[in-house]
DRENMIVEX-106226 format. One line per 10 residues: number of its first residue (from 1); for each residue x, y, z of N, C-alpha, C. Coordinates in steps of 0.05 Angstrom, whole numbers, plus 5000, padded with zeros to 4 digits. Each point is the difference from the previous one (the first is absolute). Layout:
NUM> X Y Z X Y Z X Y Z | ... .
! end
This chain:
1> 5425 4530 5024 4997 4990 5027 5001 4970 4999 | 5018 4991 5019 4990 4966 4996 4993 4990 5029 | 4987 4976 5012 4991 4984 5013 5014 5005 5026 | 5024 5005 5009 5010 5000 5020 4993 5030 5016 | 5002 5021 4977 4985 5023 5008 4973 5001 5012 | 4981 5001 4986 4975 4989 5007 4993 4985 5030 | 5022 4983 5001 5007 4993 5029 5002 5008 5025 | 5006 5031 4983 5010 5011 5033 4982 5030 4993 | 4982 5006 4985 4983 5021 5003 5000 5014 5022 | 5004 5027 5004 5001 5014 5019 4975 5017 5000 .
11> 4979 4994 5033 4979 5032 4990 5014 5014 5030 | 4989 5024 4983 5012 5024 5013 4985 5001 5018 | 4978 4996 5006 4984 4997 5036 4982 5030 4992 | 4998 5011 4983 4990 5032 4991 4971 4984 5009 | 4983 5017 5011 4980 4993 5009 4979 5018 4981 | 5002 5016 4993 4986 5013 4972 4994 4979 4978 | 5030 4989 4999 5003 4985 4968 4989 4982 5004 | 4996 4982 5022 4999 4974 5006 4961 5004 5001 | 5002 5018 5014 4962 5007 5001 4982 5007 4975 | 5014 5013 4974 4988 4998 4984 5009 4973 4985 .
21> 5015 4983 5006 4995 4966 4981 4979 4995 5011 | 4992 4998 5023 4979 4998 5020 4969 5013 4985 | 5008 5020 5004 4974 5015 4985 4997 4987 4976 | 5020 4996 4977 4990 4992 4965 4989 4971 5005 | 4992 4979 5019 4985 4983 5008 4969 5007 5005 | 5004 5022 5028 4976 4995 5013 4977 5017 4987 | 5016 5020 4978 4979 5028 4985 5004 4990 4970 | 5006 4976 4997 5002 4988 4972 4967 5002 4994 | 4992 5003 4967 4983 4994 4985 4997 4982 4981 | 4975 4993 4993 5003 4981 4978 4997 5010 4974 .
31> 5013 5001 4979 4992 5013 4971 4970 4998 4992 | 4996 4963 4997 4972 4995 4992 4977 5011 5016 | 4999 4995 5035 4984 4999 5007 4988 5020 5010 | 5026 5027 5016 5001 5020 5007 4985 5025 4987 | 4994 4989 4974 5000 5027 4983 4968 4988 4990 | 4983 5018 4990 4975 4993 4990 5005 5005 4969 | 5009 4976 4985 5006 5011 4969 4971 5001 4984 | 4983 4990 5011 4982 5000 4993 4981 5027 4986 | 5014 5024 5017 4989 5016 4995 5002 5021 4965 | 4988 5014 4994 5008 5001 4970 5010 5033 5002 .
41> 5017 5005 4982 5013 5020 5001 4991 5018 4959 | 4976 5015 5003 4993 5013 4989 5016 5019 4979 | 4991 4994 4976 5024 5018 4976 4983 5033 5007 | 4981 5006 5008 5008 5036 5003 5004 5001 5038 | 5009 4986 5010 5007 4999 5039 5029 5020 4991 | 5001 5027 5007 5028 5008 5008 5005 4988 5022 | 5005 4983 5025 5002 4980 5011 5019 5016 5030 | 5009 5028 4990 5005 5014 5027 4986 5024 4996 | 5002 5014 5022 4992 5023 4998 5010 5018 4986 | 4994 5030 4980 5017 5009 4984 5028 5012 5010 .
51> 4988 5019 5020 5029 5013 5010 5019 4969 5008 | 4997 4989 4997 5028 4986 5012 5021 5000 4974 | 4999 4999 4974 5015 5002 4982 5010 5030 4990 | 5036 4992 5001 4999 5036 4990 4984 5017 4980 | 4998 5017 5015 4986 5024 4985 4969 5002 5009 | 4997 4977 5019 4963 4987 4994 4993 5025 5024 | 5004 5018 5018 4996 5019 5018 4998 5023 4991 | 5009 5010 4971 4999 5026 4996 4971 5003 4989 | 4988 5032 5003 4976 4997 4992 4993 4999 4966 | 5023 4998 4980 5004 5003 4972 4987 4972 5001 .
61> 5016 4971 5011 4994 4980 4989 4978 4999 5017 | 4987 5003 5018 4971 4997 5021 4989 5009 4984 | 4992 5022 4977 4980 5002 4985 4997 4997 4975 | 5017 4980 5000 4997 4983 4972 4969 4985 4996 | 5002 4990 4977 4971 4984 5006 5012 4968 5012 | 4976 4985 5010 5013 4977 5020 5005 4986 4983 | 4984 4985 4979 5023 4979 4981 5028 5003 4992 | 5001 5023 5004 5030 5015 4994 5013 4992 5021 | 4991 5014 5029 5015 4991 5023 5005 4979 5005 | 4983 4976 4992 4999 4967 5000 5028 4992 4988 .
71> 4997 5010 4971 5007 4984 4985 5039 5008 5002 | 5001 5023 5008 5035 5012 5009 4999 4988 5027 | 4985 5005 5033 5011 4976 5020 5003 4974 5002 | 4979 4984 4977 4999 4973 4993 5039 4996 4985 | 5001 5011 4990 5029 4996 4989 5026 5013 5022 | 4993 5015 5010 5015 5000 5016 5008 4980 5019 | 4983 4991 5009 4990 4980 5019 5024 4966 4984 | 4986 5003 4970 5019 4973 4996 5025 5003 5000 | 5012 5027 4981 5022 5000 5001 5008 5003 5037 | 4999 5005 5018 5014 4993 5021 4989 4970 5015 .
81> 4986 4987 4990 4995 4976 5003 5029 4984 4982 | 4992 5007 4975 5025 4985 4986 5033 5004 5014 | 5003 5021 5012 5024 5004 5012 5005 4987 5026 | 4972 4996 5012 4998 4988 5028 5008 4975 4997 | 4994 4981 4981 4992 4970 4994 5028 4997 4988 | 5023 5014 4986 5023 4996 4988 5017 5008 5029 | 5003 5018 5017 5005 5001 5022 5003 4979 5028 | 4981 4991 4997 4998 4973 5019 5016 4983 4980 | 5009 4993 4980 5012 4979 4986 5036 5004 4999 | 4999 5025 5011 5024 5010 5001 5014 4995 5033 .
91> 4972 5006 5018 5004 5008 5026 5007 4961 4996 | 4991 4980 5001 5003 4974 4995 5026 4991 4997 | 5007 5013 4976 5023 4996 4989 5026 5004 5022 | 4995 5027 5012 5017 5001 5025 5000 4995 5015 | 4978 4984 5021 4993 4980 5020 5023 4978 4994 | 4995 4991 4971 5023 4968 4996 5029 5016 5008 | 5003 5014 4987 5027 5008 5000 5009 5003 5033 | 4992 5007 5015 5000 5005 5026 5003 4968 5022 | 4973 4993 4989 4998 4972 5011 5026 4986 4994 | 5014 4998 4967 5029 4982 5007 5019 5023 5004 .
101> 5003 5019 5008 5025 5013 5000 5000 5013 5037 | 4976 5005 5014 4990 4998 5025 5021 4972 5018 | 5019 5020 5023 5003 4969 5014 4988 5000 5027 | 4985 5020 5006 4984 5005 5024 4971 4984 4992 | 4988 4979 5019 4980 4987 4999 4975 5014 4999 | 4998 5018 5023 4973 5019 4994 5004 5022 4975 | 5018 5007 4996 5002 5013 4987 4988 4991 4968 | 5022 4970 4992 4991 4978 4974 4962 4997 5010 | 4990 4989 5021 4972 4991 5001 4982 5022 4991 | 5010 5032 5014 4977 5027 4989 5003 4988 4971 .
111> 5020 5006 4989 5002 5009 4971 4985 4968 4986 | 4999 4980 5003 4985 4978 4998 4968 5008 4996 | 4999 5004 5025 4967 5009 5004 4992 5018 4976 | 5016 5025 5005 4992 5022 4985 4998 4988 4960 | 5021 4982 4998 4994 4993 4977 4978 4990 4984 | 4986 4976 5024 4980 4993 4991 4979 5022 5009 | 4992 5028 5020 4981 5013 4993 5016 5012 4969 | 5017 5007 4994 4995 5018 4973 4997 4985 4975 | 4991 4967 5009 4993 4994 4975 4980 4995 5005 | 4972 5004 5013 4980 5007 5007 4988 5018 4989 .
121> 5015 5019 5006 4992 5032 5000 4998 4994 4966 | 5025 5002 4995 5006 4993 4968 4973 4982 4972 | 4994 4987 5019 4968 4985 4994 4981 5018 4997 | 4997 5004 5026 4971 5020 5005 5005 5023 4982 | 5021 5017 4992 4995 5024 4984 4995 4991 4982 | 5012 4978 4990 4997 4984 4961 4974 4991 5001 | 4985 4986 5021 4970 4993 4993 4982 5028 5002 | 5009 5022 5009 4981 5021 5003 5002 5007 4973 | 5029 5008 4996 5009 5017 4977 4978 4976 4967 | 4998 4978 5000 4991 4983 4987 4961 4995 5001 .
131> 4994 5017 5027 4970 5001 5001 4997 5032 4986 | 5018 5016 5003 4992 5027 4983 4993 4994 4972 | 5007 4978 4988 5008 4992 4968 4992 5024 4991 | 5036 5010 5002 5003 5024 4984 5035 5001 4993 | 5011 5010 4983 5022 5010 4997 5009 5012 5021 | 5022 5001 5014 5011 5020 5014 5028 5002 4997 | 5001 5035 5006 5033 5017 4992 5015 4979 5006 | 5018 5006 4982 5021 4987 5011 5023 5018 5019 | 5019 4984 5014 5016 5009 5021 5012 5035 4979 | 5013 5008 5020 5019 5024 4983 5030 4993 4998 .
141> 5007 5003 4992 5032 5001 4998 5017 5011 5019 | 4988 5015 5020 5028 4993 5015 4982 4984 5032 | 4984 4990 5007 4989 4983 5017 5013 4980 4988 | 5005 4993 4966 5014 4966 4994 5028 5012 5007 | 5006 5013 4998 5030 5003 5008 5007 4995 5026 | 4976 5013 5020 5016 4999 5024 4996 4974 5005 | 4974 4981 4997 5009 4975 4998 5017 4984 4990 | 5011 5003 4975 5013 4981 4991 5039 5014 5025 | 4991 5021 5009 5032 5000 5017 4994 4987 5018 | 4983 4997 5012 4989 4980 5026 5012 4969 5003 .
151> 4983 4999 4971 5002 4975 4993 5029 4990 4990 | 5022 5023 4995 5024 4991 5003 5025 4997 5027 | 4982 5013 5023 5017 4991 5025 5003 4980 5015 | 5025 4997 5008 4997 4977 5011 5008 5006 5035 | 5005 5017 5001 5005 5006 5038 4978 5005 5007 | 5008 4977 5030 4970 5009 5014 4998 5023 5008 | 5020 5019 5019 4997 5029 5005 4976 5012 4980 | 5025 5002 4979 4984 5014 4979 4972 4991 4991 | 4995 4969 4995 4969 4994 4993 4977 5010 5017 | 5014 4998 5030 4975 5000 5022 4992 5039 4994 .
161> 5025 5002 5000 5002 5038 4999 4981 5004 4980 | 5004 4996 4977 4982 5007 4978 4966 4990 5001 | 4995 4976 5012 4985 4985 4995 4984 4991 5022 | 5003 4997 5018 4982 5010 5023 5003 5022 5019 | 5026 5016 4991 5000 5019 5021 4991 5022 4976 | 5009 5007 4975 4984 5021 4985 4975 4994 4992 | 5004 4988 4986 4977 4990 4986 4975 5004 5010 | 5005 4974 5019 4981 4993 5020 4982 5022 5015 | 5021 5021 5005 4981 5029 5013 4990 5010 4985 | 5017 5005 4970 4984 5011 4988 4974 4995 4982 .
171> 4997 4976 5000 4972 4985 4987 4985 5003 5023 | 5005 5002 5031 4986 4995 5008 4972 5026 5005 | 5008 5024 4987 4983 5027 5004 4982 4986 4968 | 5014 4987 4983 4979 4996 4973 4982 4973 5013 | 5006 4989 5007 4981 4971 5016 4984 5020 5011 | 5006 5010 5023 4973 5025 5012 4983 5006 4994 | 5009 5022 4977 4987 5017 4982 4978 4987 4981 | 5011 4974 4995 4988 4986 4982 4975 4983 5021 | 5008 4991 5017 4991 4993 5018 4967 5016 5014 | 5010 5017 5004 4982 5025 5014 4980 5016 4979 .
181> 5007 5000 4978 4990 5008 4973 4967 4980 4986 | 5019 4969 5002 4996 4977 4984 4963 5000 5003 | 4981 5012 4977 4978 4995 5004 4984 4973 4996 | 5006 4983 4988 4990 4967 4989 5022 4986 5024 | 4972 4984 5007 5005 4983 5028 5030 4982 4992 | 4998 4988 4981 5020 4977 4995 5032 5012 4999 | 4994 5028 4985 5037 5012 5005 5002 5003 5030 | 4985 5015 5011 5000 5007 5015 5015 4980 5030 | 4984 4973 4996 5001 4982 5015 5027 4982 4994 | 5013 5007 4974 5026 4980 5000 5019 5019 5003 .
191> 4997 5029 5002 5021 5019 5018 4998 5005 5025 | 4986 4996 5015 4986 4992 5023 5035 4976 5009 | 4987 4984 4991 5018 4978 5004 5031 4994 4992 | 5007 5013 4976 5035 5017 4993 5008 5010 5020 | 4985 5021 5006 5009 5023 5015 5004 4993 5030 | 4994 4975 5009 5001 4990 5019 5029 4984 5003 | 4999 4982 4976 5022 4998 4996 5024 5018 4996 | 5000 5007 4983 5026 5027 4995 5010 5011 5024 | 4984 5013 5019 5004 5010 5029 5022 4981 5007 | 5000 4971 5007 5017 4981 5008 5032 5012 4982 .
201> 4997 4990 4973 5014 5005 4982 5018 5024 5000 | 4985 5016 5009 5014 5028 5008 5020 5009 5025 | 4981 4979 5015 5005 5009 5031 5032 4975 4997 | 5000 4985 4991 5024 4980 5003 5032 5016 4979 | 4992 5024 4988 5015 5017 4977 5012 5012 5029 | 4985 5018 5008 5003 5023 5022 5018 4991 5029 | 4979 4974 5011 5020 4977 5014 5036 4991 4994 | 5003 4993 4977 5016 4991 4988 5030 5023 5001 | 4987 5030 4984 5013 5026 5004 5003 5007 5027 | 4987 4996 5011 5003 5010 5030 5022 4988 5010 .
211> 5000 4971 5001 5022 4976 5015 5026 5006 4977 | 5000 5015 4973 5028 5004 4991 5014 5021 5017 | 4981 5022 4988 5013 5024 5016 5007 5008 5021 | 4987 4983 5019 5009 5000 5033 5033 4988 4992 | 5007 4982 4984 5023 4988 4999 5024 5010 4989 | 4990 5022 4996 5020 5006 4980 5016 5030 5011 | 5018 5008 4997 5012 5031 5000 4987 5016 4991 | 5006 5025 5004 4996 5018 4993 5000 5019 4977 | 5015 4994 4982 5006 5004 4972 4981 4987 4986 | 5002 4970 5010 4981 4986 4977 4976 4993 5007 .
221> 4990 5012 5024 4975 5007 5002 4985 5034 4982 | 5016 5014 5005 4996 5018 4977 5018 5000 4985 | 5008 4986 4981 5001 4995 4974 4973 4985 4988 | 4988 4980 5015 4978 4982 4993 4979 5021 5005 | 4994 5018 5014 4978 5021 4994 4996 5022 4979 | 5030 5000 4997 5005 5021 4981 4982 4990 4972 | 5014 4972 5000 4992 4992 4978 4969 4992 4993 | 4984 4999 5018 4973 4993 5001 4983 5021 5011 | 5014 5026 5017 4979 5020 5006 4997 5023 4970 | 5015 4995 4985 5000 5010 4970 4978 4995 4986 .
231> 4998 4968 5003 4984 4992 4982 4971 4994 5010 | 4999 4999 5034 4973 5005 5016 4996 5028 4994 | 5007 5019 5000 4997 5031 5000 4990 4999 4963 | 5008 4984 4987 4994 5015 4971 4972 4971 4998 | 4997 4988 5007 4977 4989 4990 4972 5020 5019 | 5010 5009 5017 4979 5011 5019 4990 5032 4983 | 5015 5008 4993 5007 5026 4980 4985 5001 4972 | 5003 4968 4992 4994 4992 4975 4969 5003 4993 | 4991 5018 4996 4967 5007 5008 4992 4996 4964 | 4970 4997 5002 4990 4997 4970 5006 5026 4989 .
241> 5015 4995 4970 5008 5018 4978 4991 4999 4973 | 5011 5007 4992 5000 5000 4961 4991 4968 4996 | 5027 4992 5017 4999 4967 4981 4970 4987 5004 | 4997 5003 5021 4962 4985 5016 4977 5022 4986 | 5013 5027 4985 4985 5019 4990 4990 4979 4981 | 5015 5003 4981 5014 4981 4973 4981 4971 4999 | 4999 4982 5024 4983 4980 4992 4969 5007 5005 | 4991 5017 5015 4975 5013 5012 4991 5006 4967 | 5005 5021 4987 4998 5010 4973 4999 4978 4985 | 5010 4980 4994 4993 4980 4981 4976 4984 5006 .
251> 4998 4995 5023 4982 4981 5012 4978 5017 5000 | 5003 5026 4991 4973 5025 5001 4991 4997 4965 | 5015 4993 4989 5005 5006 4968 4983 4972 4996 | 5013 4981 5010 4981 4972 4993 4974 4999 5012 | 4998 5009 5025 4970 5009 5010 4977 5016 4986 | 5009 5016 4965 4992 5018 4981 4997 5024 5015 | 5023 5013 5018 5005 5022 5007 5015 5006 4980 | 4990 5031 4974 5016 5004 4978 5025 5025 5010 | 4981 5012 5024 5026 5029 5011 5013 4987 5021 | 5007 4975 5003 5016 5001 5030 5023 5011 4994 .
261> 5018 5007 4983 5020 5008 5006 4991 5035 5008 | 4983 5009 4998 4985 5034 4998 5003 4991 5030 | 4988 4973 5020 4998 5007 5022 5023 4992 5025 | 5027 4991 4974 5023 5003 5019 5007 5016 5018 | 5001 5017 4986 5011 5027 5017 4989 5005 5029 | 4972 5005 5003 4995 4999 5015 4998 4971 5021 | 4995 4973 4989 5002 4984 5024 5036 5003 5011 | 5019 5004 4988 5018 4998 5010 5001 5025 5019 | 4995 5028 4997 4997 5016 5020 4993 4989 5021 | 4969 4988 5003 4985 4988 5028 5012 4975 5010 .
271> 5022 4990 4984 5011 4980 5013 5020 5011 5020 | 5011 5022 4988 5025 5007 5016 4986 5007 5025 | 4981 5018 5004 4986 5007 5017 5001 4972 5020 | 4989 4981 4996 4993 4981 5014 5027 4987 5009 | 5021 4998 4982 5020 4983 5005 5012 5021 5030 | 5005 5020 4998 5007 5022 5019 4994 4995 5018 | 4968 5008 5005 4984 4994 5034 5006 4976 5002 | 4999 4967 4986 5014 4985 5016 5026 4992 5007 | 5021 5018 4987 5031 5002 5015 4995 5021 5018 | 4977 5021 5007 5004 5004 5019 4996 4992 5032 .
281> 4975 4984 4986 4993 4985 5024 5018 4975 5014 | 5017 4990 4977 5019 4979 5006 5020 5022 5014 | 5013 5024 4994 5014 5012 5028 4992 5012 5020 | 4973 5005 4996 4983 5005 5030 5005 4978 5020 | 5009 4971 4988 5003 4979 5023 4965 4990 5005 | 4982 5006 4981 4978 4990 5004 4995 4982 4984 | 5006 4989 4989 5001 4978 4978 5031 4993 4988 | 5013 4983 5014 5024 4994 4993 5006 4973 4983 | 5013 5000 4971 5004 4984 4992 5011 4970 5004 | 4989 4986 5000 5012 4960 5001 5020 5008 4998 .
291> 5022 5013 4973 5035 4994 5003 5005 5023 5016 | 4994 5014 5005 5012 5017 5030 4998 4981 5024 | 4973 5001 5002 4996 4977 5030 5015 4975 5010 | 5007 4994 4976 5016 4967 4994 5032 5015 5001 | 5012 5023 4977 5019 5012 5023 5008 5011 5021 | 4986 5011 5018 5003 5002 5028 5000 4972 5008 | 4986 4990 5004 4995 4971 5011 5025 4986 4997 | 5018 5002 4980 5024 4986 4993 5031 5005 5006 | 4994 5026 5012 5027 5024 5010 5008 5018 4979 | 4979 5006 4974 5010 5016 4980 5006 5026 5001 .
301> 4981 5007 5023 4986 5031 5012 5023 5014 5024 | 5018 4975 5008 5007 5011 5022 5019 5024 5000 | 5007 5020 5016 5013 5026 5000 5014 5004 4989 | 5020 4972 5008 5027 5009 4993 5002 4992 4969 | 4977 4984 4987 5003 4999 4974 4991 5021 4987 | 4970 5020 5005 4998 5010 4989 5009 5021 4996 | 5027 5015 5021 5019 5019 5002 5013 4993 4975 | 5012 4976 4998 5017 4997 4989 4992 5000 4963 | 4976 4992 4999 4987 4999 4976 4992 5033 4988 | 5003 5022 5025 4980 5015 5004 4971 4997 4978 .
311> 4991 4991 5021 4974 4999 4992 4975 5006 5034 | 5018 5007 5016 4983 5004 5015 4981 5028 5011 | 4996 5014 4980 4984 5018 4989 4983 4999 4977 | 4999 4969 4988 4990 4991 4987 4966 4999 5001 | 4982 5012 4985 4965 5007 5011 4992 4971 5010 | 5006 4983 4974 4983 4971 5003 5007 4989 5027 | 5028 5006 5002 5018 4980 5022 4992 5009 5029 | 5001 5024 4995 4996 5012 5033 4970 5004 5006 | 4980 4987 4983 4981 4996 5011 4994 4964 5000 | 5010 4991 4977 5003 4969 5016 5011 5000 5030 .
321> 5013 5016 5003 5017 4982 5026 4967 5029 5026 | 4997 5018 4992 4969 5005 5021 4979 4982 5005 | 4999 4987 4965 4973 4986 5010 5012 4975 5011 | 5031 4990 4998 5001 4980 5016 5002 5000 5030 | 5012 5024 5004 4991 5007 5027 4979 5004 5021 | 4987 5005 4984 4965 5003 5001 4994 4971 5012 | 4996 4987 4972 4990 4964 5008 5018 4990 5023 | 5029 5004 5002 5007 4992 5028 4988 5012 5031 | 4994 5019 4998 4986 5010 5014 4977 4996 5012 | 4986 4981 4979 4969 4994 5007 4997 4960 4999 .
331> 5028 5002 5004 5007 4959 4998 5001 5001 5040 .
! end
């Protein structure tokens, strides 16, 4: 981009987009002051509640003894901390890219904003993750993968698509969860304040998809669903298994649980159990997933796409689009 460009910046007048630059001002926080670091974060604090980590709801791991339960949600807890805090460094990474390759003004300013919250965010998990003074998991191998493809695009379509329009929904049920869970005031209180953020972050992904797809034909509006209601449908699908079995059992083994693998079998039964009732409740339309919601909201849902996808006999889908009917109903 050079100087003469810059010159003639165009904003699109999007009154969404333009309102959340607006918002990353007036709902800004301060790192230092916002947060009480003061407070101390305890080596036996499992620091959320147990059920919030897989497996932590079945009654196999509920009647473990509690140092046990501590010491497997305490690790759970980092390892998705450590993923959170490498995540925002990524989400960053794609803000720049956006900002010089962006020639729409509101468009370049969101992604500005959003940069400097995810290097915020990016802070706050590394000083939490640093008050645990403890080791924590490291990432898995294919979370570094899907980042490092991230981190090799360079189209905005595609960045915003991945990165605040997937992503973004989909972290946003783990912010929640973690959120709504979080027993020690201090996590608690700097997801409080992410999750405040991210909403923006999200809502400008969904924004963004919405103003393509209105633009576009008909083909390549479903072609672009095709290719993302695949991969919304299989992360929603993607329920705790073997692999989340697999770290539960070690983290039981280091806890001087000598039979956890004796008590595989069974937590994985009560997981399925659980994973079930809540895909069913997600097609009851009573609890509808962030990347469903964020696809309707975007034109992903609409008829003539999901004829064409057939997917509109789909459980999850045809109760996303009830319960969105529902909430319109009561707006």
């Amino acid at each position: 981009m050079r100087t003469r460009e810059l010159l003639k910046l165009h904003n699109t007048g999007h009154p969404g987009i333009n309102s959340l630059f607006a918002k990353a001002h007036s709902a800004d926080w301060d790192f230092e002051n916002d947060v009480d670091w003061r407070l101390p974060v305890d080596p036996d604090d499992s620091l959320v509640a147990h059920g919030w980590a897989a497996y932590g709801k079945t009654p196999t791991f509920q009647a473990l003894p509690e140092p046990v339960k501590i010491h497997a949600t305490r690790r759970a807890v980092g390892r998705m901390l450590n993923i959170l805090q490498v995540g925002e460094s990524v989400a960053q990474n794609v803000c720049a890219k956006l900002v010089l390759t962006l020639r729409e003004e509101d468009y370049r300013n969101h992604a500005a904003a959003q940069a400097m919250d995810e290097a915020r965010h990016h802070l706050a998990y590394c000083r939490f993750i640093d008050a645990m003074d403890e080791d924590v998991e490291d990432i898995d191998s294919g979370t570094e993968m899907m980042f490092d493809a991230l981190l090799s695009m360079n189209d905005p379509l595609e960045l915003i698509a991945t990165e605040q329009f997937f992503l973004e929904s989909f972290a946003m049920s783990i912010f929640e969860g973690l959120r709504q869970d979080a027993t020690h005031p201090l996590l608690r209180r700097i997801l409080e304040l992410i999750t405040r953020d991210e909403s923006r972050h999200m809502g400008f992904g969904v924004l963004y998809i919405t103003e393509w797809m209105r633009r576009q034909p008909g083909d390549r509006r479903i072609a672009f669903a095709r290719q993302w209601m695949g991969q919304i449908l299989g992360s929603l699908m993607d329920r705790p298994g073997p692999i989340m079995l697999a770290r539960l059992v070690r983290r039981l083994h280091d806890a001087g649980v000598a039979d956890a693998e004796v008590l595989a079998p069974q937590l994985l039964r009560e997981q399925h159990e659980i994973n079930a009732a809540e895909l069913a409740e997600a097609a009851s339309g009573v609890k509808v997933p962030h990347l469903l919601k964020s696809a309707c909201r975007a034109g992903l849902l609409e008829p003539e796409i999901l004829e064409a996808l057939h997917l509109s006999s789909q459980p999850l889908i045809r109760g996303a689009l009830r319960g969105s009917a529902e909430t319109a109903s009561h707006d």
